[in-house]
Structures are given as C-alpha cells and as structure tokens.
C-alpha positions as CSV (number, residue, x, y, z in Angstrom):
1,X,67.5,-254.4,-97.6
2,X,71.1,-254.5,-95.7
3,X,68.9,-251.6,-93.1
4,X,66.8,-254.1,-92.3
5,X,69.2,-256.8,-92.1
6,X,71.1,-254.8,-89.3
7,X,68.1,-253.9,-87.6
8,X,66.9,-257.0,-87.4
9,X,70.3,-258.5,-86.0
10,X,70.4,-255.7,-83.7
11,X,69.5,-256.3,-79.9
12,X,66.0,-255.5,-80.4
13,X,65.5,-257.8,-83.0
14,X,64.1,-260.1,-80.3
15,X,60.6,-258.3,-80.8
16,X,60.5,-259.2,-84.3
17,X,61.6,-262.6,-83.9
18,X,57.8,-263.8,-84.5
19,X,54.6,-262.4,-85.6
20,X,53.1,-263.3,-82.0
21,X,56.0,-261.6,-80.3
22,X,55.7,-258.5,-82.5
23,X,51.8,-258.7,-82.0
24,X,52.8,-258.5,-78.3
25,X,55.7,-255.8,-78.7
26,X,52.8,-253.0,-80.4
27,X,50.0,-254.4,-78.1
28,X,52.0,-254.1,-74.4
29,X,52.9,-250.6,-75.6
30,X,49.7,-250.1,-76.6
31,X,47.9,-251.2,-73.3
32,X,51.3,-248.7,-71.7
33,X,49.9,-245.7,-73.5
34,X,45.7,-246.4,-73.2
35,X,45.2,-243.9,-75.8
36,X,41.9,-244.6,-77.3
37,X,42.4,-243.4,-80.9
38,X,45.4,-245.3,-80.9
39,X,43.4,-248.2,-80.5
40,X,40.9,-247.0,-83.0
41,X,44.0,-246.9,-85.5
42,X,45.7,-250.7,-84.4
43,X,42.2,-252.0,-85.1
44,X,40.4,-250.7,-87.7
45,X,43.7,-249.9,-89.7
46,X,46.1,-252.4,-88.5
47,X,48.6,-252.0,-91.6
48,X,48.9,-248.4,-91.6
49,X,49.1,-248.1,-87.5
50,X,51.4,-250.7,-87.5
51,X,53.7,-249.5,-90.6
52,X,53.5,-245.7,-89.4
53,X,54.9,-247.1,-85.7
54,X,57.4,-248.6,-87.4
55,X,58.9,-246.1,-89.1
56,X,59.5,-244.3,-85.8
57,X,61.1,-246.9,-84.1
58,X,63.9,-247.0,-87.0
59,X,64.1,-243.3,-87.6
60,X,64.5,-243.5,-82.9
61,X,66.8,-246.6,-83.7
62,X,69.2,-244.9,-85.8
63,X,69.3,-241.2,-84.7
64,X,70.6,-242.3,-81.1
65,X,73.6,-244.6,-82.7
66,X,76.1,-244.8,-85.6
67,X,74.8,-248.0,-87.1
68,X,73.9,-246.5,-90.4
69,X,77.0,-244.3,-90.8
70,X,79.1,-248.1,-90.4
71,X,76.4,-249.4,-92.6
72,X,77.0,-246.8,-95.3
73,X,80.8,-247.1,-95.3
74,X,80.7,-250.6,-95.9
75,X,78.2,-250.5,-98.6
76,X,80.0,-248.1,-100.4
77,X,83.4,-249.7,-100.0
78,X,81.8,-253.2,-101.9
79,X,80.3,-250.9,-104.3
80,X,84.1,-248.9,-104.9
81,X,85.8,-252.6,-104.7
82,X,83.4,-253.8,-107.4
83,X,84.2,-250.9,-109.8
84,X,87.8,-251.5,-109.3
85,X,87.1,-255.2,-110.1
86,X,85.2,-254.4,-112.9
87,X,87.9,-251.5,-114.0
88,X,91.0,-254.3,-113.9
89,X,89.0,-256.5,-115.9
90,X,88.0,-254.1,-118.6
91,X,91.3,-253.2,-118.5
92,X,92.9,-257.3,-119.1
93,X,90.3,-257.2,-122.3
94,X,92.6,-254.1,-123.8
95,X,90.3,-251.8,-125.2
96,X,91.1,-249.5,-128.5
97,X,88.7,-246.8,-127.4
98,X,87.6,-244.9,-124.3
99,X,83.9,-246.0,-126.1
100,X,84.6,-249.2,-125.8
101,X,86.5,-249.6,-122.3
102,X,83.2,-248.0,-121.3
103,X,80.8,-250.4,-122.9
104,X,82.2,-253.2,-121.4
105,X,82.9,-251.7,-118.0
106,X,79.1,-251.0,-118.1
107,X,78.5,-254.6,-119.2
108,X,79.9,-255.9,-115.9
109,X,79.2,-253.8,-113.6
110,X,75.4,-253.2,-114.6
111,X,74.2,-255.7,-111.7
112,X,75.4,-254.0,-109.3
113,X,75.7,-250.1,-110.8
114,X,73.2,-249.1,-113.4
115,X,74.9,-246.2,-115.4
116,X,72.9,-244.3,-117.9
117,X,74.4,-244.1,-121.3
118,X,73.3,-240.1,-121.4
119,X,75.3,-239.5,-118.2
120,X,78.8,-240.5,-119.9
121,X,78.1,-238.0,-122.9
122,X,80.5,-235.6,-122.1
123,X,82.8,-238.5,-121.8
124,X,82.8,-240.2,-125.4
125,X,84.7,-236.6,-126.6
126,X,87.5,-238.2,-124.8
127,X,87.3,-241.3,-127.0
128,X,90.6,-240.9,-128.5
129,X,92.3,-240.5,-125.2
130,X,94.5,-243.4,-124.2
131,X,92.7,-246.0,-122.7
132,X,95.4,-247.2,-120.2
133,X,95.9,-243.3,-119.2
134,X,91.7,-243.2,-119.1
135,X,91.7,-246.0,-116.5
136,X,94.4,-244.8,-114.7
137,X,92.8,-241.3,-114.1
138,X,89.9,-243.7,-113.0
139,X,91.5,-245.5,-110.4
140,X,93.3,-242.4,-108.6
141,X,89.7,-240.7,-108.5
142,X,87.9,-243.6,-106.4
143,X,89.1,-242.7,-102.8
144,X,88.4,-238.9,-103.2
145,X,84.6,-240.3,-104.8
146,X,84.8,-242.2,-101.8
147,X,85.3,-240.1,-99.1
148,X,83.0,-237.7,-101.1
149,X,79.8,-239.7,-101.0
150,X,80.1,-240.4,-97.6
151,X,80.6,-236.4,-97.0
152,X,77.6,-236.3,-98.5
153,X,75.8,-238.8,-96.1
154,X,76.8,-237.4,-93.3
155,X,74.8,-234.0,-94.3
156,X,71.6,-235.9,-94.4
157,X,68.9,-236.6,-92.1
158,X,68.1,-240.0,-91.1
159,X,64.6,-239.7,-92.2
160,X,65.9,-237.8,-95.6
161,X,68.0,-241.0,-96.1
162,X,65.5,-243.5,-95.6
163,X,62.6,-241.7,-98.1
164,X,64.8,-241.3,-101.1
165,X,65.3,-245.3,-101.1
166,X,63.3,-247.6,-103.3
167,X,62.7,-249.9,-101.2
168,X,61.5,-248.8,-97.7
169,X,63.5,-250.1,-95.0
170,X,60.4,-250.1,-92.8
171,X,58.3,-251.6,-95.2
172,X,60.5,-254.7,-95.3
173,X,60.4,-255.4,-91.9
174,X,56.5,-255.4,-92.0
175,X,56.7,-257.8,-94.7
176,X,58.8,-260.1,-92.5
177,X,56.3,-259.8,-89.6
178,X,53.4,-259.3,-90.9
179,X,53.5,-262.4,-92.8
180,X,50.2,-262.8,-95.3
181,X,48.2,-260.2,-94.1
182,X,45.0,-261.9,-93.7
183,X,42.8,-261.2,-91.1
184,X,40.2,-263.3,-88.7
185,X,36.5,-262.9,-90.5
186,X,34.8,-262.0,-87.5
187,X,37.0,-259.9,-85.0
188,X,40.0,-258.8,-87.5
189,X,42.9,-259.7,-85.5
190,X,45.9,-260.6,-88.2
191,X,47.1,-264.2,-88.8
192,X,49.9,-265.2,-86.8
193,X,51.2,-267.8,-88.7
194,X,54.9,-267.7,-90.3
195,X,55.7,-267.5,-94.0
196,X,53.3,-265.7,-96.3
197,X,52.0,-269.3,-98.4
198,X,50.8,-270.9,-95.4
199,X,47.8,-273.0,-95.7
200,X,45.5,-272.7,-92.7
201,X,45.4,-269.2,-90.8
202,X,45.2,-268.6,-87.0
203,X,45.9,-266.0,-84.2
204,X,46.5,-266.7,-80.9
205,X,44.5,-264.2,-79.1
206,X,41.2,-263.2,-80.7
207,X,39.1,-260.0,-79.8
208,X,35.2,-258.7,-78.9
209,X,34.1,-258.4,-82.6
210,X,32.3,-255.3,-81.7
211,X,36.1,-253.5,-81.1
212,X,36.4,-253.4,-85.0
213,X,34.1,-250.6,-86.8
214,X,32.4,-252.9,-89.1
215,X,31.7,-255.5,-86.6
216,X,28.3,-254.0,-85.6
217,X,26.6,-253.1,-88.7
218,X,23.2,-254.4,-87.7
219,X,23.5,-253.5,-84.0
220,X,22.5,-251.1,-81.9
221,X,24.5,-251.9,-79.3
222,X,27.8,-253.5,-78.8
223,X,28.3,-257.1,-77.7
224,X,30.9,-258.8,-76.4
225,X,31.3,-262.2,-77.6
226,X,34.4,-263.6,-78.5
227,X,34.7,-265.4,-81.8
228,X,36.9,-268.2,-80.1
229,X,34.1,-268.5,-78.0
230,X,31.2,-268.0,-80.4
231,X,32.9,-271.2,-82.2
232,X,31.9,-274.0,-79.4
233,X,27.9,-272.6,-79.6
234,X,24.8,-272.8,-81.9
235,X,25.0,-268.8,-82.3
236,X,24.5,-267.7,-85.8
237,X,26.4,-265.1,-87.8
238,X,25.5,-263.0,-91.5
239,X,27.4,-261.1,-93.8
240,X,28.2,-261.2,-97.5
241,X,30.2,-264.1,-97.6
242,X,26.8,-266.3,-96.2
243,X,24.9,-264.1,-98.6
244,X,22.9,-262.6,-95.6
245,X,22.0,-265.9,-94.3
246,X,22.3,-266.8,-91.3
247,X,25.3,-269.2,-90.5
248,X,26.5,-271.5,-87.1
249,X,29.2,-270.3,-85.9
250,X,30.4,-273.7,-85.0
251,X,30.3,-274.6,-88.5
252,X,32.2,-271.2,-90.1
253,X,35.3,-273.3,-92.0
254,X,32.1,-273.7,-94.3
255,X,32.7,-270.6,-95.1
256,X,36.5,-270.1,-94.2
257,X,38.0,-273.2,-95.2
258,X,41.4,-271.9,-94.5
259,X,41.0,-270.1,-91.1
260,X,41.6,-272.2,-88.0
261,X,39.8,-270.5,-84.7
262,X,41.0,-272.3,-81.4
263,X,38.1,-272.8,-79.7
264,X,38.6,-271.3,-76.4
265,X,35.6,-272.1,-73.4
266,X,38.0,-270.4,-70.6
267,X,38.4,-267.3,-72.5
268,X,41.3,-266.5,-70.7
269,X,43.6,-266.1,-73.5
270,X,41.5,-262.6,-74.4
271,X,41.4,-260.7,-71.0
272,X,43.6,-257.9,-72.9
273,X,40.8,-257.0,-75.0
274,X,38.5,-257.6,-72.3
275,X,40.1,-254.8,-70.2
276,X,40.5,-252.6,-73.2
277,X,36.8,-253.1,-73.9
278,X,35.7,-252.5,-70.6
279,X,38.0,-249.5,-70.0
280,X,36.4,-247.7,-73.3
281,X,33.2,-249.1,-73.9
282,X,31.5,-245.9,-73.7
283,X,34.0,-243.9,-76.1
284,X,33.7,-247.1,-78.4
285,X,30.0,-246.7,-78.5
286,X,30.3,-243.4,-79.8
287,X,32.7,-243.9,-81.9
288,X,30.9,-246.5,-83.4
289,X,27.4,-245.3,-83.1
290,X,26.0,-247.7,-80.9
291,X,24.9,-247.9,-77.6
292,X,27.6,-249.4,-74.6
293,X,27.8,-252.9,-74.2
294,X,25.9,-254.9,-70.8
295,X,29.4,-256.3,-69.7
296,X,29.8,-259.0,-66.9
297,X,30.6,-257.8,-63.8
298,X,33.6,-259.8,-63.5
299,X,35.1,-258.0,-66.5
300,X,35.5,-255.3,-64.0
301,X,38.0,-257.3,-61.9
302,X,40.4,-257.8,-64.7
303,X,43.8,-255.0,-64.2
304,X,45.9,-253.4,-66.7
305,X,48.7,-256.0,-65.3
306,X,46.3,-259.2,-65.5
307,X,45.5,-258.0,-69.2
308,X,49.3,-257.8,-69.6
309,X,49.5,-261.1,-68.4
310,X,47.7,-263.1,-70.8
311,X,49.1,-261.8,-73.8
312,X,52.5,-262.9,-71.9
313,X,50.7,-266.5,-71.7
314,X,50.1,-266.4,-75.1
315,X,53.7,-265.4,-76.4
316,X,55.5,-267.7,-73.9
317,X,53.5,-270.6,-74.8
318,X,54.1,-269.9,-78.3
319,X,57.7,-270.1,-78.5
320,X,57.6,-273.1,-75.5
321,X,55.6,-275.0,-78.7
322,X,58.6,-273.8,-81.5
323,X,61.3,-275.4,-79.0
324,X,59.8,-278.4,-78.3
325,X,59.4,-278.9,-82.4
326,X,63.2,-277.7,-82.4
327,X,64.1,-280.8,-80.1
C-alpha cells in the first residue's frame, strides 16, 4: 500500500490522476508504438494488457531511483519504534515470566507484527530468565535487526521485492484507475467514471465495435459503426442479453439501464480508433476471420497526430468539466 502511495505522489502521478487521463496515458503510447498485437491485447484483454504494462512502469520507476530504498527505511523504522513502544509497555505491566512478558508483548503488537507462537519455542526455555535483563537484551538487539533487514533489502531485486508482497503494488494502482471494471456492451471500451459504486456508466471515447473479437460473430465482414453513433439511428442490434432479438439501438438503456452512451452525430471524439481501424483493417480481418471493412474515404485523411488530437479533446475537456464543478 505505502508503494503505491509514493508512486502515486510521485511526478508521474499526473497520468493516474483520472481514469480518462490514464485511458489516454496507455492509448498515446499505444498509437506511439502501432504494434498491432498490442492492440489486439488493450482490446480484447484490457485488464491483463493494462495490469501487465503496469508492472513495468513500476519495476522502470524504481530501478532508475532510490525511492524504495527511502521507502523501506522508513517503514522499518515505524515498525522498530512500535516494538520499542510495545517493549516499554510490556515492560510498565512487570511481568513474572519471560512467558508472559511475551504474551502480552504479542498482544499489542499483533496489529502491526503478527508473530507465530511456534517461532518463540526456543525462547520459552528462557522463561526463568529475568524479565528486566530479557528486555534489556531486547532493546540493544533492535539497531543491529535494523540495519540487518535493510542489508538484506538491499540484496534484492526490485522485481523479487515486489512478488513476495501480498498485496501487489501494481494491482492497487489498477484498482484506483480502473475503477468498476465494467465495460460498454457494444464496443468494450471500460467505464470512465470515478469510484467503483457509481450508478450510471460512461466513456468518453467509444470505438468501431468490430475492433473487439466478439464484435462480429454474425459477420462476415467488418463494419465500422460507432456505438455513440449507432445510438441517434433506427439500427438494430442482437445478442444474449435481447435473447437474439433484434433491438433499437436508440432504445439500448432497455437493456442497459445503467450505461449512459453520449450520443455523438460528429463522430469526432473517435478519430483515434478510426485511424487505428483504418491503419489495420486488413490484419484485423484476419485476425478476426472476416473480410476488411468498405471504409469512407475520408477515414483515409485522418493522421497519427489528428488521432492524437482527439483523445487530447477528450481528456482536456474532461478535467475543464471537474474544475468548473470545483468552482
């Protein structure tokens, strides 16, 4: 937890500051790289992409700095100054036995530092040492434990470190940004909105459903319709959740009560995924089994930096909206 605390305050914490800016953050590096099968992954398998991409960036992030050296001496140092808390007031309650000074040093300290009863076997044969010697011994041991530990640390790989904890450091930032994890029931794209117990779901940009692998199941060839746009029209969708039937678009909170799909007649806001269509249609097709999509012409006019451009629109308006609510 404190990993991701000082990762997020760090100086790139900006990119994580919303899920539309970290949307934006794997999608502009994306769109940098063009490497289909990456794009095959972010869709299809946003999660895993996504979680996978992450774990680099930290592993990057800490390798080239001492951040989680400094973060490991101060965690250990509240650790050591709540055993010697724990330790003087253990002590104040005046113990017969080195059993007992245990027991209740245990006690308190157990929210903080679980310690097995079989690791302190060897210990209770010193049960009728003096307590006050006992703690003493205690007390003179902690810097040497100290310095130790940290020893110890400093041996390890980054990405050593970061396995053996129980909660993944990486994992908790995708929690933070990846908020409820539900996804648009037509194209995919993941729910933008803050918190995980929102009540309506949205995404700011919205993508060709045929992008996604399950998007086509009953076509031969791709299509390019946008849901966003598909929303305004009299165009008719199926799937599972109609039961087969065919369904308006117009009318889908029938059927998603809780998604809400800015209609969108400029389609503007998706000339990203219009590029990225466009540039791969073909492998798409194969990839998918289908034949390429008939594309408008003007789709061919759109650049890598006009596709960059929109998803800047996007983001920028975004936070332009969270200020003015701030005022």
């Amino acid at each position: 937890m404190e990993i991701s605390d000082d990762f997020l305050s760090r100086g790139k914490s900006t990119e994580y500051s919303s899920r539309s800016v970290f949307h934006f953050t794997v999608q502009k590096k994306l769109l940098k790289e063009m490497n289909f099968d990456n794009y095959v992954e972010y869709i299809n398998n946003y999660e895993k992409f996504v979680t996978s991409w992450m774990w680099i960036y930290l592993l990057d992030n800490y390798y080239q700095s001492e951040g989680l050296q400094d973060l490991e001496k101060e965690i250990l140092s509240t650790i050591i100054k709540k055993v010697r808390d724990a330790l003087e007031m253990t002590k104040d309650k005046k113990t017969r036995t080195v059993c007992a000074f245990l027991f209740h040093f245990c006690e308190m300290i157990q929210k903080d530092l679980v310690i097995p009863s079989y690791s302190l076997v060897g210990v209770w044969a010193l049960n009728t040492t003096d307590t006050e010697s006992f703690f003493a011994c205690i007390q003179s041991f902690l810097p040497d434990l100290e310095q130790q530990i940290l020893a110890e640390f400093q041996d390890l790989e980054v990405e050593s470190k970061f396995s053996s904890l129980l909660v993944k450091p990486h994992d908790e930032i995708f929690k933070r940004v990846f908020g409820c994890g539900k996804q648009c029931p037509f194209c995919k794209v993941p729910c933008e909105a803050d918190g995980r117990h929102h009540r309506e779901h949205f995404a700011s940009v919205h993508r060709p459903q045929s992008l996604q692998r399950f998007g086509n199941s009953h076509a031969k060839k791709l299509h390019y319709s946008l849901c966003s746009t598909d929303v305004l029209y009299n165009d008719k969708f199926q799937n599972s959740d109609t039961e087969w039937k065919l369904h308006p678009y117009k009318d889908y909170r029938d059927c998603y009560p809780n998604w809400y799909i800015q209609p969108d007649p400029s389609i503007v806001a998706s000339d990203y995924w219009k590029f990225v269509f466009k540039e791969f249609n073909h492998q798409f097709a194969r990839e998918y089994d289908a034949l390429p999509a008939d594309l408008p012409e003007e789709w061919g006019e759109i650049t890598k930096e006009l596709a960059l451009e929109s998803i800047k629109k996007s983001v920028y308006d975004e936070i332009a909206q969270l200020v003015r609510k701030s005022v």
